[in-house]
C-alpha positions, 0 to 999 in steps of 0.5 A: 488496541489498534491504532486507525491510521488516517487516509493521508499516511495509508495513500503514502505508504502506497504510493511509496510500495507502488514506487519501491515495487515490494512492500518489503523495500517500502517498509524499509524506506519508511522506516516500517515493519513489513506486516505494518505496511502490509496492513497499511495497504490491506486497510486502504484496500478495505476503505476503497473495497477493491483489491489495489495491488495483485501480491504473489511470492514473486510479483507486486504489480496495481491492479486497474483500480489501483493504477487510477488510485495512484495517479491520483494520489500523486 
């Protein structure tokens, strides 16, 4: 059964990849899988439907929508 996650630990895992720039190093730091905080901020994006992040296999960067969403989240 999966487990829905509240708005408040999703912004932070956020915030927390946006600050680490991989979602790799950010799972790390908080003590997460990888898939796990990749769901986490697939599921953010679901919620906010709008793609925050652009990945590709070398690059993490906010898209526009999400650089205002972290200057908020902060």
């Amino acid at each position: 059964m999966s487990k829905s996650l509240d708005r408040l630990t999703l912004l932070e895992t956020f915030v927390r990849i946006a600050d680490a720039g991989s979602i790799s190093a950010a799972a790390r730091d908080l003590g997460l899988s990888q898939p796990s905080a990749s769901r986490q901020l697939a599921e953010l994006e679901s919620r906010f439907k709008t793609q925050l992040m652009r990945r590709t296999t070398h690059d993490l960067s906010l898209t526009a929508a999400g650089a205002e969403l972290l200057a908020d989240a902060r």
